[in-house]
BAVEX-993143 format. One record per residue (C-alpha): x, y, z; residue number from 1. Coordinates in steps of 0.001 Angstrom, whole numbers, plus 500000, padded with zeros to 6 digits. Example, Ala and Ser with C-alpha at 12.3 -4.5 7.8 and 13.67 -1.06 7.14 Angstrom:
BEGIN
        X        Y        Z     i
   512300   495500   507800     1
   513670   498940   507140     2
//
This chain:
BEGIN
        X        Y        Z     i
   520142   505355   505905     1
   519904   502499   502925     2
   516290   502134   501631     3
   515240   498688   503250     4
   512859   495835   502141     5
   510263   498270   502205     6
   511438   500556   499513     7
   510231   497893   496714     8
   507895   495108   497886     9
   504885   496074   496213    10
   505538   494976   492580    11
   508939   493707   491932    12
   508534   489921   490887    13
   509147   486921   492815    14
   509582   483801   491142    15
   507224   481382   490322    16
   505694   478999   492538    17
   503700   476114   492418    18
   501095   476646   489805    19
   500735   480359   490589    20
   502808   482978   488728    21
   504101   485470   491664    22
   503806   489347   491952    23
   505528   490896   495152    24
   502674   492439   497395    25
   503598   494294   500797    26
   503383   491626   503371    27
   500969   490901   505057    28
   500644   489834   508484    29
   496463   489529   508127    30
   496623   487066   505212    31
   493476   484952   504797    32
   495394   482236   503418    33
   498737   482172   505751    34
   500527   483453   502689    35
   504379   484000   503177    36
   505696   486556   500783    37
   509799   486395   499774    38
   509525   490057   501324    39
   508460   489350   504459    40
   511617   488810   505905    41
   512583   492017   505596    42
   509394   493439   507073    43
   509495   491548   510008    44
   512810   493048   510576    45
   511844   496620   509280    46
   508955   496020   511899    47
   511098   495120   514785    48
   513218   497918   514375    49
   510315   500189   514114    50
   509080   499799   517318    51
   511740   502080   518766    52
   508731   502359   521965    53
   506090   501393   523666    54
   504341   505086   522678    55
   505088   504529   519029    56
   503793   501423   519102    57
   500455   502533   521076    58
   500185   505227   518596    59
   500525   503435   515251    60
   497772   500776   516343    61
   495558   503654   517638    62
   495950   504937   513753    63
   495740   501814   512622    64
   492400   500879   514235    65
   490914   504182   513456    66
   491794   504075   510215    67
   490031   500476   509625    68
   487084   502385   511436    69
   486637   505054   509254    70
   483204   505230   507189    71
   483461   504971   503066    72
   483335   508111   501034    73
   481556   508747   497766    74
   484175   507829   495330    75
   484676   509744   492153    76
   485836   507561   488905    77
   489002   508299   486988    78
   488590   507168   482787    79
   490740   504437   483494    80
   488357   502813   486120    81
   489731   503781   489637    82
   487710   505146   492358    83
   489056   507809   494346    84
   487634   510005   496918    85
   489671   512371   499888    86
   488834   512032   503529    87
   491615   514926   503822    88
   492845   517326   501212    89
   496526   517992   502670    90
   498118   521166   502448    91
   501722   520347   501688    92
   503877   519689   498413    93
   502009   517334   495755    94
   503008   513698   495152    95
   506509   513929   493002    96
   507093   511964   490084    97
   510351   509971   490367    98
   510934   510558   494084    99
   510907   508532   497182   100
   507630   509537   499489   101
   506504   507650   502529   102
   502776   506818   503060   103
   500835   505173   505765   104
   498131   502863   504091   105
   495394   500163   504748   106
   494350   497732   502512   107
   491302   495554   501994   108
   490066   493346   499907   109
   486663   494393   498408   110
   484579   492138   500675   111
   486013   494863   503283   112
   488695   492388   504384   113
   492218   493819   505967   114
   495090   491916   504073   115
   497900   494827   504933   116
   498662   497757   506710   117
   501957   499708   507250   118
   500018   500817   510664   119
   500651   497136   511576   120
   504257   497523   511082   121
   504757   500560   512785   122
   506282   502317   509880   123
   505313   504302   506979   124
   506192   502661   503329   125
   509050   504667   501279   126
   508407   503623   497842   127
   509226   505659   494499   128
   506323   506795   492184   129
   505863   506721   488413   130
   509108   504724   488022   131
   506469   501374   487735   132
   507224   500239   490820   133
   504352   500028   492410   134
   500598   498674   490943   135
   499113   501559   488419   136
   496466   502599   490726   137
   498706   503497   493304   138
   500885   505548   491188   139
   497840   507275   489875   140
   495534   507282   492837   141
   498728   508903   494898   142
   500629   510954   492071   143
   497353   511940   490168   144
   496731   512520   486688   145
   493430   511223   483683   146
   491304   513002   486119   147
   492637   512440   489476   148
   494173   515505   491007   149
   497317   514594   492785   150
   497545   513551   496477   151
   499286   516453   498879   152
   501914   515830   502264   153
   499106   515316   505002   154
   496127   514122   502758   155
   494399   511184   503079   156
   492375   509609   500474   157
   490952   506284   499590   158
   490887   504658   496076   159
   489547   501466   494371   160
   491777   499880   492294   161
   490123   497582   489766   162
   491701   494651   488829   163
   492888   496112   485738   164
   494729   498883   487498   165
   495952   496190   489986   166
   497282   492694   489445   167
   494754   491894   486459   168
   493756   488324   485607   169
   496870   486626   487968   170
   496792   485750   491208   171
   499832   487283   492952   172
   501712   487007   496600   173
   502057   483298   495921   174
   504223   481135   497867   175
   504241   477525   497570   176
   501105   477433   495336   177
   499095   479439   498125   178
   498157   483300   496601   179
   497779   485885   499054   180
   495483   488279   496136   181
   493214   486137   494197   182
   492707   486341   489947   183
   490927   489470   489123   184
   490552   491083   492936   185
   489365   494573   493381   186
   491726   496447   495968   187
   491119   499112   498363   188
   493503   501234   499822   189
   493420   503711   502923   190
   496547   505791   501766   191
   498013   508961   503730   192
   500601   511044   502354   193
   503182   511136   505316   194
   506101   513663   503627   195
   508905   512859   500798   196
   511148   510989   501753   197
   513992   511981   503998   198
   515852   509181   505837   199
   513431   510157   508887   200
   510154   508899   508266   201
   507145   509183   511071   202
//
């Protein structure tokens, strides 16, 4: 099965728009501001497809909604700045450097507000870590390393990503001027470790 739209929308760049220089985000159906990404063409479809029935559907908004429900942890802090803590260890392979992995994730702005959720979709995200294809504190909050131990198949942990670790001093998801992540945001991210990748995600 070919890797879809889903395989690289988190930081591959878009061109620029407006006034606002554009880094790809995963889109995002709960955007405060309406914003369109270039990739969310192919996550509608990727979404469409992924509702293969009405159980899977049922199931992935019951995970969804319980996973917006679930109470804060007491973060630890990496060197670099990002705040990690695990709901649930995990007790299969760690995070591999270089490989495709799916993961299930949620993710808020720091206010607490939803802007994206592969839960929504119906679909775990395959995406490859350490190659810099995804925002740092994703590759370290998931693949570990500078004092973050590395994520297992089946945990679940949530990080904050500082802005620094993020999209910095840019806004980013812009379309048409409009910028889905504002300058300097603080990102938090629900993340479970579904498996490595294997052409049949859950």
């Amino acid at each position: 099965m070919a890797i879809s739209a889903l395989t690289l929308p988190l930081l591959s760049p878009l061109p620029v728009s407006g006034s606002c220089k554009c880094k790809a985000l995963m889109s995002s159906s709960l955007s405060p501001k309406k914003c369109l990404l270039n990739a969310g063409v192919g996550f509608l479809a990727a979404s469409v497809l992924a509702l293969s029935s009405p159980r899977d559907a049922a199931a992935t908004r019951i995970a969804y909604y319980a996973t917006v429900g679930e109470p804060l942890c007491e973060m630890s802090y990496a060197p670099s700045g990002l705040g990690f803590c695990d709901v649930s260890v995990g007790d299969g392979e760690e995070a591999p450097r270089f490989e495709l992995v799916n993961i299930h994730y949620t993710a808020r702005f720091g206010d607490g507000t939803v802007f994206d959720s592969s839960y929504k979709r119906a679909r775990p995200l395959t995406m490859r870590l350490g190659a810099g294809k995804v925002i740092k504190g994703l590759d370290q909050g998931i693949l570990g390393g500078g004092g973050v131990p590395p994520m297992q198949v089946g945990g679940k942990r949530k990080l904050q990503i500082p802005p620094e670790l993020a999209y910095g001093p840019e806004p980013a998801g812009c379309f048409s001027g409009d910028c889905n992540i504002p300058a300097n945001a603080t990102l938090l991210y629900d993340i479970k470790f579904v498996g490595i990748y294997s052409g049949n995600a859950k």
